[in-house]
C-alpha positions in Angstrom: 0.0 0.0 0.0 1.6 3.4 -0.8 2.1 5.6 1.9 0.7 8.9 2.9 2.2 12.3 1.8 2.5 13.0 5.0 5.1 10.8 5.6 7.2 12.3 2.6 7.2 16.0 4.1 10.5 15.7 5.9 12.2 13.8 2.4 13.9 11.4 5.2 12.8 8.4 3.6 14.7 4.8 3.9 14.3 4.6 -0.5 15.7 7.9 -0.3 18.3 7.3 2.0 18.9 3.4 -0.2 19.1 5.5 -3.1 21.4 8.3 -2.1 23.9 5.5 -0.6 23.9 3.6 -4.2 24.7 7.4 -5.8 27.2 8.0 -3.1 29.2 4.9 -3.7 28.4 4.9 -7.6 29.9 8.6 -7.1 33.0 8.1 -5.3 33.9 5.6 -8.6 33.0 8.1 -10.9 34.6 10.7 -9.2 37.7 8.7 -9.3 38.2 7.6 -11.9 37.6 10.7 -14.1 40.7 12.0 -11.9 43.2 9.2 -12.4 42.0 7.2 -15.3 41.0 9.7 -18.3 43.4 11.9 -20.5 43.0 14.8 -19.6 41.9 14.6 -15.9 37.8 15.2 -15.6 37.7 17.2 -12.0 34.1 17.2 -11.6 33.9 18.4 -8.6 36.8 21.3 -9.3 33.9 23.9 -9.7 31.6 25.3 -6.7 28.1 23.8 -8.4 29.7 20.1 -8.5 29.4 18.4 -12.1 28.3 15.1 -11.2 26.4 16.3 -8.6 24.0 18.4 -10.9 23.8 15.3 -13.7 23.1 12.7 -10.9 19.9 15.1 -9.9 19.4 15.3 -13.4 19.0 11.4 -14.2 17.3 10.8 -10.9 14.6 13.3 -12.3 14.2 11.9 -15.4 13.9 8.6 -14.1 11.7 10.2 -11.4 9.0 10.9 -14.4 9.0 7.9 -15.6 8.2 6.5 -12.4 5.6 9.1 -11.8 4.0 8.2 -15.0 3.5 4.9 -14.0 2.8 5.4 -10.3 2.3 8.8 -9.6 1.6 8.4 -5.8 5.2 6.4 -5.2 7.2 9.3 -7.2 9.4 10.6 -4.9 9.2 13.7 -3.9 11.0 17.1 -4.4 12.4 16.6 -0.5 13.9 13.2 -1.3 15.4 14.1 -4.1 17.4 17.1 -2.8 18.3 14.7 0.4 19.6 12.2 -2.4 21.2 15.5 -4.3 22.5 16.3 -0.8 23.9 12.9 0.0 26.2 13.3 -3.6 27.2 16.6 -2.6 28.8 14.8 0.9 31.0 12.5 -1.3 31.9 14.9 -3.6 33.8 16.9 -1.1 35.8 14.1 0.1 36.1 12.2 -3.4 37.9 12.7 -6.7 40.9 15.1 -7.2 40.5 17.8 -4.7 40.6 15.4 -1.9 41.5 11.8 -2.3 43.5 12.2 -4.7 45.9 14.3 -2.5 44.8 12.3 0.6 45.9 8.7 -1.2 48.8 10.1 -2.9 50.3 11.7 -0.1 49.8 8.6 2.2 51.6 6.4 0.0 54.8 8.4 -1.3 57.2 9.5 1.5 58.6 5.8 2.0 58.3 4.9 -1.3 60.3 7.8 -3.0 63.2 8.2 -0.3 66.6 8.2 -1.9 70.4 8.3 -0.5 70.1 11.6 -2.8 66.9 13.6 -1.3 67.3 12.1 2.1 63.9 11.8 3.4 64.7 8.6 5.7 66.7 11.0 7.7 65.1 14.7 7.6 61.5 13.5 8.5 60.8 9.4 8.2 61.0 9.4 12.0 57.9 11.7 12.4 56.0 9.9 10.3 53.7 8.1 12.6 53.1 4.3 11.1 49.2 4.7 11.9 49.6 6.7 9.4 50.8 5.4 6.1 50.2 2.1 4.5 52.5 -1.0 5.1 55.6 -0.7 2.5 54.9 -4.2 1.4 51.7 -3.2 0.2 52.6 -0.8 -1.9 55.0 -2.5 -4.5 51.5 -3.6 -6.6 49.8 -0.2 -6.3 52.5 1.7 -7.8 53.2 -0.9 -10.5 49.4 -2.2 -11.3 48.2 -5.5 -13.2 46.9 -6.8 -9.3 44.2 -6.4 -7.7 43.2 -4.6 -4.2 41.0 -7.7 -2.8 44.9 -9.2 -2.0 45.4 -10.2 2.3 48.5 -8.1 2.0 47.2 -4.8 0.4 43.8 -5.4 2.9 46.1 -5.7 5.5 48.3 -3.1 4.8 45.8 -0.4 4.2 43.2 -1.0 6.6 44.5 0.7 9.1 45.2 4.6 7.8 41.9 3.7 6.1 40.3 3.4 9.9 42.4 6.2 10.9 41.9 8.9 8.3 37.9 7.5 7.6 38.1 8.9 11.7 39.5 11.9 10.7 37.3 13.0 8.1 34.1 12.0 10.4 35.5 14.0 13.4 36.5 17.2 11.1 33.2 17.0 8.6 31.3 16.9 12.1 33.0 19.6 13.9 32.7 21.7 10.7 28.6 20.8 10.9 28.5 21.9 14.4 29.8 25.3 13.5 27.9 25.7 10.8 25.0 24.8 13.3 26.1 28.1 15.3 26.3 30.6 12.6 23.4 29.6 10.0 20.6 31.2 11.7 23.1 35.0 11.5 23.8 34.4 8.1 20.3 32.9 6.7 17.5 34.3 8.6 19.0 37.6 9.9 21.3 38.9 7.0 19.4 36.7 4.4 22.5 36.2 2.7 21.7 35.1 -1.3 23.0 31.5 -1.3 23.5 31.3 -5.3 24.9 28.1 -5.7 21.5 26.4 -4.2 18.9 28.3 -6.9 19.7 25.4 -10.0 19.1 22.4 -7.7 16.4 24.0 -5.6 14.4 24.4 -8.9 15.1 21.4 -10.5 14.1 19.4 -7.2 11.0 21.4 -7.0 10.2 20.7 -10.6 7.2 23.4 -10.9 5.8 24.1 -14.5 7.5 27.9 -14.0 10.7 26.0 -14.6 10.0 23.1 -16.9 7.7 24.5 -19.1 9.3 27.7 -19.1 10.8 28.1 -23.6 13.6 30.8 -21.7 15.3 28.0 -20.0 15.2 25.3 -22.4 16.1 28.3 -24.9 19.0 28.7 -22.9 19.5 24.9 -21.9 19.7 24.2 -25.9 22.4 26.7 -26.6 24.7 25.3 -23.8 24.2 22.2 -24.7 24.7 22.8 -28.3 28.3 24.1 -27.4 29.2 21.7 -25.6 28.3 18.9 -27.6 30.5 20.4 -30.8 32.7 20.6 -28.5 32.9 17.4 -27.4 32.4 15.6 -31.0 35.0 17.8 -32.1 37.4 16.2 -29.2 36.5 12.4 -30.8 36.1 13.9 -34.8 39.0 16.8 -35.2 36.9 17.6 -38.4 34.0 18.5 -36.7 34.0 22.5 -36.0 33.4 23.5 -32.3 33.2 26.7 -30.6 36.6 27.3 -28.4 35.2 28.2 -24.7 37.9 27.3 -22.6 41.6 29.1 -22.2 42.7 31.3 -25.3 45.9 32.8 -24.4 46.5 36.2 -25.2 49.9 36.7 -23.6 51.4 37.3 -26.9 50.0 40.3 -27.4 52.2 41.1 -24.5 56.1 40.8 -25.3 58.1 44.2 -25.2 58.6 45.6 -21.7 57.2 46.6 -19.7 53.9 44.6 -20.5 56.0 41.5 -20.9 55.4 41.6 -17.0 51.7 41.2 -16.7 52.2 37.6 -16.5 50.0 35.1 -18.4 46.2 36.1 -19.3 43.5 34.1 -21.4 39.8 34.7 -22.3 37.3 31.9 -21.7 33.0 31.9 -22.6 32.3 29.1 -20.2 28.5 29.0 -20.0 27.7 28.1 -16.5 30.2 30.5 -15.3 28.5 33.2 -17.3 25.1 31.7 -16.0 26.0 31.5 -12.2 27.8 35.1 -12.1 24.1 36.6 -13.9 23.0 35.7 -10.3 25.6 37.1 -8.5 25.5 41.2 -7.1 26.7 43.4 -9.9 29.0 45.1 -7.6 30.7 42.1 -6.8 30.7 40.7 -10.1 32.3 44.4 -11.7 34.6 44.0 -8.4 36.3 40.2 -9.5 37.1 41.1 -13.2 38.3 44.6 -11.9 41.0 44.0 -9.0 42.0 41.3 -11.8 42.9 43.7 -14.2 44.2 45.9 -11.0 46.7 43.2 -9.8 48.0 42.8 -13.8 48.6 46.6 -13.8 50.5 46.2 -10.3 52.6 43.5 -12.1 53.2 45.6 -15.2 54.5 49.0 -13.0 56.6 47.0 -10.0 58.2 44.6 -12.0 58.5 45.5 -15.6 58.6 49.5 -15.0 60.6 49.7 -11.4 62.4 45.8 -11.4 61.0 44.9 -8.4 61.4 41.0 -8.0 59.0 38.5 -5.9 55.5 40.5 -5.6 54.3 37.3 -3.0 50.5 37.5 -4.4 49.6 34.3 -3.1 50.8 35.5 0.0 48.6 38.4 0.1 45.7 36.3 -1.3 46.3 34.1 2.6 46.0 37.3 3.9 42.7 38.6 2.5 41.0 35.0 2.8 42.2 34.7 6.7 41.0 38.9 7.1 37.2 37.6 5.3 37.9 34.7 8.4 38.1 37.2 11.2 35.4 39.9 9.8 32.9 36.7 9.3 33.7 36.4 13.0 33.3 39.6 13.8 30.4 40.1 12.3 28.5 37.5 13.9 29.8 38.3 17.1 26.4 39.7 18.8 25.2 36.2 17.6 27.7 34.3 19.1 27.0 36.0 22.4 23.7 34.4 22.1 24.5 31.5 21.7 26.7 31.6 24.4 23.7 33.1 26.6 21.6 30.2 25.7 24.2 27.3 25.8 25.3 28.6 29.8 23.0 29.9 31.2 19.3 29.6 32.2 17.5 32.8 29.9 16.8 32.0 26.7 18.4 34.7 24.2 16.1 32.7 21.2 14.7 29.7 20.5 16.9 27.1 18.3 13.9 24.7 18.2 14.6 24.9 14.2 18.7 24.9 13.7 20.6 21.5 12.8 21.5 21.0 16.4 20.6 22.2 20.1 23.0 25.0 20.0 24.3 23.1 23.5 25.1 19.9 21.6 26.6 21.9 19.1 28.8 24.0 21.1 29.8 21.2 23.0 30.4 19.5 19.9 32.4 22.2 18.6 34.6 21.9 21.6 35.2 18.0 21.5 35.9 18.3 17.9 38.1 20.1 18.4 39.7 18.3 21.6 39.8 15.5 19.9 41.7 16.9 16.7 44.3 18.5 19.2 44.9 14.7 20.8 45.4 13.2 17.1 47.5 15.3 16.2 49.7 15.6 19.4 49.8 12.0 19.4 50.9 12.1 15.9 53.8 14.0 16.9 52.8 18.0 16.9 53.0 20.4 19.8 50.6 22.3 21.0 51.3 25.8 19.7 51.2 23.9 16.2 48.1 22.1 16.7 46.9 25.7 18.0 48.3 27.3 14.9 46.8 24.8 12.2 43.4 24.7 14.1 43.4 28.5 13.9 44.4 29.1 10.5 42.2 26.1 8.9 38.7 27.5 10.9 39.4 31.1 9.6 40.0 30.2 5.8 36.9 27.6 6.6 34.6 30.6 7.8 35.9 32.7 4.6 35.4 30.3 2.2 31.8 29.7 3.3 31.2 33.4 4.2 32.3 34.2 0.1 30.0 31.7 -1.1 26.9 32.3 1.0 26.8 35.9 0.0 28.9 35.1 -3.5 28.3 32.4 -4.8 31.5 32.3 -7.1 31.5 29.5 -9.7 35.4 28.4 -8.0 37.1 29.5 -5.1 40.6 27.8 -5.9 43.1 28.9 -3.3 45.7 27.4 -4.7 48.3 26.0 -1.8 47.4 28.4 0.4 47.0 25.6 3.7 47.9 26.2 7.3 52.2 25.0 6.7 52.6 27.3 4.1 51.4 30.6 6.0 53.1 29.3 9.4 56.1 28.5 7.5 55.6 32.2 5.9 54.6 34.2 9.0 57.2 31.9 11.5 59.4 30.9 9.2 60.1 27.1 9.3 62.8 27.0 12.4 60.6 28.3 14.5 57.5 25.8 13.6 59.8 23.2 13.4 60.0 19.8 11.9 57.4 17.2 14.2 55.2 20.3 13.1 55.9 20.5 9.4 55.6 16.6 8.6 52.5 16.1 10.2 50.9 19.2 8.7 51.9 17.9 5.5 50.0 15.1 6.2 47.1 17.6 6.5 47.8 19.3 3.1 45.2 17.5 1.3 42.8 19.6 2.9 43.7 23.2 2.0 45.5 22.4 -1.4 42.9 23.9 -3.3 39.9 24.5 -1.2 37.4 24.1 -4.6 35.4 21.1 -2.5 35.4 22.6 0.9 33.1 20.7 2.6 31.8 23.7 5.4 30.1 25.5 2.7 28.6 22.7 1.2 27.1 21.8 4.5 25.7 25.1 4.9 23.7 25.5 1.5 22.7 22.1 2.3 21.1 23.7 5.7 19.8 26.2 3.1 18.2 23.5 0.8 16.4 21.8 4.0 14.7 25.1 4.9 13.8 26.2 1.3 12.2 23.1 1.2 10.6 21.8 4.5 13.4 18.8 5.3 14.2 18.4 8.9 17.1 19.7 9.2 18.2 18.0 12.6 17.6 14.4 10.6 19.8 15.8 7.5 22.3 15.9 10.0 22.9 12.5 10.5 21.9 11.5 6.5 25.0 13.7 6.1 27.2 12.1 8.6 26.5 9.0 7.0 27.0 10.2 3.5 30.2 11.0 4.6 31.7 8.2 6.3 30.1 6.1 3.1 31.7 8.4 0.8 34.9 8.6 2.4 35.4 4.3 2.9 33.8 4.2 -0.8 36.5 6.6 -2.1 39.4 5.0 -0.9 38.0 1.7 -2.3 37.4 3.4 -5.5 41.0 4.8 -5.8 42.9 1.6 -4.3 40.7 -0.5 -6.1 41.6 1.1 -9.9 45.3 2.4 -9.2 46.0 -1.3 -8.2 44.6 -2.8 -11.6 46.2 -0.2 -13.7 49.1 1.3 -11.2 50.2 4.3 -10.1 53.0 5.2 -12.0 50.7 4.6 -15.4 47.5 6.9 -14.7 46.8 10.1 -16.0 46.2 11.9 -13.0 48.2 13.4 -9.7 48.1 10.9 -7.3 51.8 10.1 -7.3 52.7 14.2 -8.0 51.0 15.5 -5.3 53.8 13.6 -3.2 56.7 14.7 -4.8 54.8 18.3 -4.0 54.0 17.7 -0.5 57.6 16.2 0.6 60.2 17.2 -2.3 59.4 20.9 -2.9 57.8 21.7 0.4 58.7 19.7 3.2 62.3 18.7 2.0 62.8 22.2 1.3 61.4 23.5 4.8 64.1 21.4 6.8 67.1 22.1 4.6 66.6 25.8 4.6 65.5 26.1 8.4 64.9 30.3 7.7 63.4 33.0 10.1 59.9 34.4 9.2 59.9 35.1 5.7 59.6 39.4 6.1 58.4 40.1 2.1 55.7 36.9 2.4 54.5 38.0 6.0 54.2 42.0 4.4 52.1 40.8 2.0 50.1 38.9 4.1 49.2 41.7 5.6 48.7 44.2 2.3 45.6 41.3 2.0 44.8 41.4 5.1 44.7 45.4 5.2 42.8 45.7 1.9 40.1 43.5 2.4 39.6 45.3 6.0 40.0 48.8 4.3 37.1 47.7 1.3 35.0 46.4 4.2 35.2 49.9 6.3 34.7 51.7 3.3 32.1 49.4 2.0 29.7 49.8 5.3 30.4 53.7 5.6 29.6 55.4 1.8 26.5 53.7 0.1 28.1 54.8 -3.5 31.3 53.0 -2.5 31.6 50.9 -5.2 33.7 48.0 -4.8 33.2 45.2 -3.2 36.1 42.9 -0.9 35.0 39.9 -1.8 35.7 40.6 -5.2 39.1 41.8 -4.3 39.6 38.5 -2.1 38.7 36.4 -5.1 41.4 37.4 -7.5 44.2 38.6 -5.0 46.5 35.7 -5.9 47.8 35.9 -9.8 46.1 32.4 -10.2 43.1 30.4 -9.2 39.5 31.5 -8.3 38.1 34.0 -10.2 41.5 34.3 -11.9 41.5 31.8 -14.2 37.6 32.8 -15.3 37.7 36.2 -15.1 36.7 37.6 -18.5 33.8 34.7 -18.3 32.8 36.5 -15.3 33.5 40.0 -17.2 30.9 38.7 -19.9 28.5 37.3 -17.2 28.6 40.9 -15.5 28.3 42.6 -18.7 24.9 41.0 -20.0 23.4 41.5 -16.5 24.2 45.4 -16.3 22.9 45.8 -20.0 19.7 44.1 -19.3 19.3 46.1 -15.8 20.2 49.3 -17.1 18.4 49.2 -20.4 15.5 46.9 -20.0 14.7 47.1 -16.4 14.3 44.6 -13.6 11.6 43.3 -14.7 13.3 42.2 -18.2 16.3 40.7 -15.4 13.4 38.8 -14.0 11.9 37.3 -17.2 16.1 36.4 -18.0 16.3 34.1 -15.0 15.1 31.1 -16.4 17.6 31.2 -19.7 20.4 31.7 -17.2 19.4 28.6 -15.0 19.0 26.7 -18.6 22.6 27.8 -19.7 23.9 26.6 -16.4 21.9 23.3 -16.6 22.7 22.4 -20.3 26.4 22.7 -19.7 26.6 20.4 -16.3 24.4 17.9 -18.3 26.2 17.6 -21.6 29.8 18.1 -19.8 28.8 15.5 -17.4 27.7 13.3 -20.1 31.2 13.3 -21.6 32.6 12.7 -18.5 30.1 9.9 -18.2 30.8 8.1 -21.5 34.4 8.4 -20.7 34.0 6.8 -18.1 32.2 4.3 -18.8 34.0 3.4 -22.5 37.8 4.4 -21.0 38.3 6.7 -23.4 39.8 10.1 -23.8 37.0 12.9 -23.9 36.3 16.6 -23.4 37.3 18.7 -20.7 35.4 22.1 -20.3 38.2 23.6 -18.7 41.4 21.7 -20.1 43.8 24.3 -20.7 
């Protein structure tokens, strides 16, 4: 006998739930093995909106109408499918490339690739915990391939940093949850930030006729996926003519000093970029592209008019993120209070009935988490004062990251190598953090490498999703916690299980690179060149630091003021973010302030649908290559391949 609607309202459902953990696992494959296994590397979740995320809601629709068609009262409902949409998102911030990859890789290099030459057995193998790495007798088949995973002696050998950094994950996902818990109601309900990156899934979920049967969104659906499916028979057939969307290099334009200095720059049309930024504030929007152009001019007057050597961008780029950090704080600081008022003491500041968690359990669960990463890593080998330092660093980029794309919603946030070791070893300098320090936080550096899967914010719009749509939030917590710990266990199977048949050494992908980053140009480097604080880095640091705070004052005291620092934060560093996309987001900018300023608002509301189309038609035809790819092993096309 069916059951009741009612029973659908909160979209916690056990099909949902059986369904979300088939995607999740079916997901952490896909995920890796468009990162390792395809030429050139698919990263589908490299963008903020994750690929396979958005075509996974996709085909769970369409299947969903066919279903409904034959049994419309056992369709599931829009709630269920945003909890199985949800569930994807989980695994997609611990799987593929901006996680695993790094994660795996890392794990299995530093015994491996030690040489009488670099040294390693003597500058830092005695830091290395063995809890934490596999067994060096396991590892002989995954770098060479033609084995299989399923052997006693790789299960053996694995299982336990697989318990240990599954733990990890759980503890640090959870921790990240409970503060996300204590800031959503500031950030949602009292400065109702915009949450962009949940409007395309939200609708689709929803599936009302204002969306489906709307001819401006499949208008704009059809010309996205037009593009990009030249494109991609163009990759397979060279003789069929495509549209060029991704990098076109214009640095030639740019050889006699002093513009030889302005470094590399490249135009791009990427649809959904140009979609999601027509949802973005035009002052933010006009603020990205700008303080791009702004930093190239800086590079063209200090270096190629007055010589000036190392200009330590990404260094300022640490600075501005960690300054959004501490003015996210700051600004919720009257909140906080509250919370504090309600968690100790017996008056009631407001009701929390409604958040994630009790803001009790979620204090205290704040505090534990955190507790219990300080023991990990103290018993891996750190002191407290670096422990205090990584803990501190990592929450403030966190809070930035999720502060940017709550009130942003930027199509990428890359901050490219900008974790916890690099700004201690920057600010302290590497003698003074010292070498227990250093190893184990380069253990730790798959977590901030690039910061494009972040899991905090993606917890947060999930909050968002449950109260768009009537989920129970406080359930969603634990269908979240057990996406994760799923996703996490099914990613390392994924990646041990296809790097073992095919090896290591043989795939397309970064898995053995990121070592020979993490321990032979950082690490190996740290310890042989024990320096002071690095004076020009640390400066910088605080240039970004000191510009984002002085956009912020200036931003809250003149209403005409008109850039914003979030757009300056996004394109501080001379690569990654915004950078890499800025003239899409120039373009994306530029068609929403001529249909503002000329046709009205009301011509900007009849455009939303096409936009949302645009965006949609891209993630399903790009995911579609990525798809066949996949599943045929063959070479296809990357949206952004350089």
């Amino acid at each position: 006998m069916p059951k009741s609607h009612a029973s659908f309202t909160s979209g916690i459902t056990l099909r949902a739930l059986l369904i979300g953990t088939l995607l999740v696992i079916g997901n952490a494959y896909w995920l890796a093995y468009a990162a390792e296994m395809i030429q050139p590397q698919f990263l589908l979740n490299f963008v903020s909106l994750f690929f396979n995320a958005i075509f996974t809601l996709f085909a769970v629709i369409g299947f969903n109408l066919v279903w409904k068609k034959l049994s419309p009262r056992n369709a599931l409902t829009a709630q269920e499918l945003l909890v199985i949409y949800i569930m994807v998102v989980m695994v997609s911030t611990i799987g593929g490339h901006s996680m695993m990859t790094f994660l795996i890789g890392t794990l299995a290099h530093p015994f491996r690739f030690a040489t009488p030459e670099n040294e390693w057995a003597d500058l830092f193998w005695r830091y290395i915990p063995t809890w934490f790495v596999p067994e060096n007798s396991a590892l002989d088949d995954y770098f060479e391939g033609d084995s299989t995973f399923y052997l006693a002696k790789h299960l053996r050998g694995w299982i336990v940093p697989i318990l240990v950094w599954t733990g990890f994950v759980t503890l640090l996902w959870f921790t990240l949850i409970c503060l996300n818990t204590i800031i959503r109601v500031q950030w949602t309900e009292r400065e109702k930030l915009a949450y962009p990156i949940i409007q395309l899934p939200l609708r689709m979920a929803q599936g009302r006729k204002s969306f489906y049967k709307n001819g401006m969104m499949w208008v704009g659906f059809s010309v996205a996926a037009f593009i990009e499916l030249l494109a991609g028979l163009s990759h397979l057939f060279p003789q069929v003519p495509s549209i060029q969307l991704n990098y076109y290099s214009i640095t030639h334009l740019f050889t006699d000093k002093p513009w030889n200095a302005v470094g590399w720059v490249s135009l791009s049309a990427y649809p959904f970029i140009i979609g999601l930024t027509f949802f973005v504030p035009l002052d933010i929007s006009m603020s990205a592209w700008f303080f791009y152009l702004f930093g190239k001019a800086e590079r063209i007057v200090r270096v190629g008019m007055l010589g000036e050597g190392e200009l330590f961008f990404a260094e300022r780029a640490g600075g501005a993120w960690l300054a959004v950090g501490v003015l996210a704080l700051w600004g919720t600081r009257r909140h906080l209070r509250d919370v504090v008022v309600n968690c100790f003491t017996n008056k009631q500041a407001f009701d929390d009935s409604n958040e994630p968690m009790p803001y009790r359990v979620a204090v205290l669960g704040l505090i534990f988490g955190c507790i219990g990463l300080t023991l990990f890593s103290v018993q891996a080998g750190m002191n407290l004062g670096g422990v205090l330092g990584f803990i501190v660093i990592f929450t403030l980029m966190a809070l930035g990251v999720t502060r940017v794309r709550a009130e942003f919603g930027p199509p990428s946030h890359e901050i490219l190598a900008l974790d916890p070791a690099r700004l201690m070893a920057v600010t302290f300098g590497p003698r003074f953090v010292g070498t227990s320090n250093l190893t184990i936080i380069s253990f730790y550096y798959w977590l901030n490498r690039l910061n494009v899967s972040h899991p905090m914010p993606n917890q947060l719009e999930g909050f968002k999703l449950a109260e768009r749509a009537g989920i129970n939030s406080r359930k969603l917590v634990w269908v979240m916690m057990f996406a994760i710990i799923i996703g996490t266990l099914a990613s390392f199977w994924a990646f041990l299980y296809l790097l073992y048949d095919t090896g290591a050494l043989a795939v397309h992908g970064y898995v053995v690179g990121i070592g020979n980053e993490v321990f032979g140009r950082r690490l190996q480097r740290w310890i042989n060149n024990p320096t002071g604080p690095n004076w020009g880095g640390t400066q910088s640091m605080g240039i970004g630091a000191g510009m984002t705070w002085i956009l912020y004052f200036l931003r809250h005291k003149f209403i005409w003021w008109p850039f914003h620092p979030i757009g300056y934060v996004m394109t501080a560093a001379a690569w990654g973010g915004l950078a890499d996309f800025w003239f899409s987001v120039f373009l994306g900018w530029l068609v929403k302030f001529i249909i503002i300023t000329v046709f009205g608002l009301r011509a900007h509301q009849r455009a939303i649908p096409f936009f949302l189309g645009l965006v949609m038609g891209d993630y399903v035809f790009v995911g579609l290559w990525a798809l066949l790819g996949t599943l045929f092993n063959i070479p296809t096309y990357v949206l952004w391949s350089p």
